[in-house]
N, C-alpha and C positions, 0 to 999 in steps of 0.2 A: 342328269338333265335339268333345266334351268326351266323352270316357269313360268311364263307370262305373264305380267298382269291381268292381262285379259279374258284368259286362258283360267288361272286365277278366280277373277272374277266370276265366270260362268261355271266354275265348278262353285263356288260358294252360294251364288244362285240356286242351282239346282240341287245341293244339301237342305237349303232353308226350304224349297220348292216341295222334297220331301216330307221334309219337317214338317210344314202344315197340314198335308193329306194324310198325314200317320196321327197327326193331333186331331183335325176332323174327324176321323172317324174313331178316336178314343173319347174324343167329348161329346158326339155325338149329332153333327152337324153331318148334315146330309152331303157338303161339300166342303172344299178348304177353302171359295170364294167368299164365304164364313167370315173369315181372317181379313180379307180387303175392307168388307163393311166395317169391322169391328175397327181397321185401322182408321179408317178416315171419321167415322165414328168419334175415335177419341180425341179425336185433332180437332175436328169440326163441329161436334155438338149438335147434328143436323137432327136428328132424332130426339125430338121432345115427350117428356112423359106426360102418356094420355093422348100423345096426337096421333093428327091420322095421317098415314102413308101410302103410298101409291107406288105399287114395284112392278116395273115395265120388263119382260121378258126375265120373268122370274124361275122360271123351271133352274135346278131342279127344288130350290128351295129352302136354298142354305140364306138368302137374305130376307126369304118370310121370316126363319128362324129368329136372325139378328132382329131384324126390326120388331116383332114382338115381343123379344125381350125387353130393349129398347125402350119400350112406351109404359114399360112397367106391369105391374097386378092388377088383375083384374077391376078390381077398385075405381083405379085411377080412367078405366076410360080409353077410349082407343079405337083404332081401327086401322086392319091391315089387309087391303086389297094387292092382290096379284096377278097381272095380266103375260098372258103365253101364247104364242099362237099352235101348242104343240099340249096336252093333257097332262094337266100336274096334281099330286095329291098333295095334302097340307101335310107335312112331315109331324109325326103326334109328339116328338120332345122339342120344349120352348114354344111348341103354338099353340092356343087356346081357340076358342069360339070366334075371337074377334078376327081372324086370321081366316078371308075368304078365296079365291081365284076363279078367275074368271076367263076360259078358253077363248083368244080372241086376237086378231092382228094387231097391231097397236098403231101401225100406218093407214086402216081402215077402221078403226074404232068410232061411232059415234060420236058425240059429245053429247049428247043424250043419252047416253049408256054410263057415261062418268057419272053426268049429272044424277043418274038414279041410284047411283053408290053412293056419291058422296054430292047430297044437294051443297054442303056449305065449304067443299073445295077440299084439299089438299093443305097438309102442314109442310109434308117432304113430299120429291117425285125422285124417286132412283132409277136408275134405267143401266141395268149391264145386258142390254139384248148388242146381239152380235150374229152374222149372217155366217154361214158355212162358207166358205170359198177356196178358192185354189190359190190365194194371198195374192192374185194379181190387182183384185181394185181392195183390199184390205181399206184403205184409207180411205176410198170414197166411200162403201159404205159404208163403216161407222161416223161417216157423217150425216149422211140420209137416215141415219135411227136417231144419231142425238138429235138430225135436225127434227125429229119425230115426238121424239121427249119433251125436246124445247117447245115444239109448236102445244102440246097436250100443256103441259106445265104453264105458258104465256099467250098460247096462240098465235106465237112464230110462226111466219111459211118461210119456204124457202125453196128456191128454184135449183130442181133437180140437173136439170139438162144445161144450165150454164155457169159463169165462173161468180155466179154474182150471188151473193145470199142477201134478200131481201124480207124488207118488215110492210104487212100491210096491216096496218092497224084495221081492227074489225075483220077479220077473217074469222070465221065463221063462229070464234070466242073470244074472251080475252084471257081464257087459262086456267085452270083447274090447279094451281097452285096460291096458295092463299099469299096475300101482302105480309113480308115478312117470313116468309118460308126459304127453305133448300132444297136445290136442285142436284144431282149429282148423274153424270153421264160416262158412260166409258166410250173413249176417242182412241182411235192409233196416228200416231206422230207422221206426219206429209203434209201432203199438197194442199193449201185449205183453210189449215187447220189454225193459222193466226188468223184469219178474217173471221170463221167461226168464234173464235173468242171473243174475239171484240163485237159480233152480235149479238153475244153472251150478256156485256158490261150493259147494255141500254136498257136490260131489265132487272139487275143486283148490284147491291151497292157491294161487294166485291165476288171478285173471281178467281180463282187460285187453282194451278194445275198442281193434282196429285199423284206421283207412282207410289207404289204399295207393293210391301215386303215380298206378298202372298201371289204377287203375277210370275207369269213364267220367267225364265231368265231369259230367253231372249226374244221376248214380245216388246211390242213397239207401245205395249197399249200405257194409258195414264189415263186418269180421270178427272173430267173436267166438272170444278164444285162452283154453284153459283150461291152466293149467302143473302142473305135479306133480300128477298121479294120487291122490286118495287111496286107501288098500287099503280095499275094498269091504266091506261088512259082509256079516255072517255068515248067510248063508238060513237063515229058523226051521226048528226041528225039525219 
């Protein structure tokens, strides 16, 4: 019998697919999504030693993990907030003291609740939150999160119920991600999803879609990286 490409392909996916949940739990990472951070990670340099990070629908853990490695020894400094709307404990290998969470919506959060974690902002904002569904609006909500991240990370809004993503300067911040920072969000590919990026461009001087080794074989998902922060504009008088 003759093998498809395609056919192929998704069997190679789902070996590698393997592969990293049997390495996860030999290395000790509470997940294989471990391995997605760690890739973009090494591409993108978005984790700075000593900075502070901010992981948006973090259960169960696997990217406290990375990111507190990430930021280095205790030494150097650091902090690592994690927001869930669902109860998470800090997984005890690769996370130390600095490595908090916080049970909480992240579509309803404060910004006075950010603000009292981290008065001086944000270095990175990751965000791999993702809604349960039946894969019919798949795509629209993973844009209602990222557009969720984005707005935390810049103070994006974005209008849920129409086709038009909009920027109101001055809403209710200007973003809890520092000038000069990285953003990274997970998207699934549709309807949407090039006008999302290019609202992406007006606040990083670049933006780059990434898929990674470590996602299913046949998930639609990729993730969208925003690199240098730009400094925010000025709320009107």
């Amino acid at each position: 019998m003759r093998v498809t490409r395609p056919i192929l392909a998704a069997w190679t996916k789902s070996v590698q697919h393997d592969h990293y949940f049997k390495q996860a739990k030999k290395t000790g990472y509470v997940s294989r999504a471990a391995y997605k951070l760690l890739e973009i990670q090494e591409k993108h340099k978005i984790i700075k030693p000593g900075g502070t990070v901010l992981d948006l629908g973090c259960s169960p853990g696997a990217w406290l993990q990375v990111s507190c490695q990430q930021i280095g020894p205790r030494e150097r400094g650091g902090t690592v907030l994690g927001v869930d709307i669902q109860p998470v404990v800090v997984p005890d290998k690769f996370c130390d003291a600095r490595v908090r969470v916080l049970q909480a919506d992240a579509r309803t959060l404060p910004p006075s609740v950010l603000a009292e974690y981290a008065p001086g902002g944000f270095d990175t904002v990751l965000s791999d939150m993702l809604q349960f569904t039946s894969g019919v609006n798949d795509v629209e909500l993973s844009l209602e999160l990222a557009g969720t991240a984005l707005h935390i990370a810049t103070g994006y809004h974005f209008d849920l119920y129409g086709d038009a993503l909009v920027q109101q300067v001055g809403f209710r911040h200007t973003g809890f991600l520092r000038p000069g920072g990285a953003l990274v969000m997970k998207v699934y590919e549709g309807a949407g999803v090039n006008e999302f990026i290019r609202d992406m461009q007006r606040y990083f001087t670049k933006v780059a879609r990434m898929r990674v080794d470590a996602s299913r074989s046949m998930s639609r998902e990729f993730y969208a990286v925003g690199l240098g922060r730009k400094p925010p504009p000025k709320a009107p008088a």
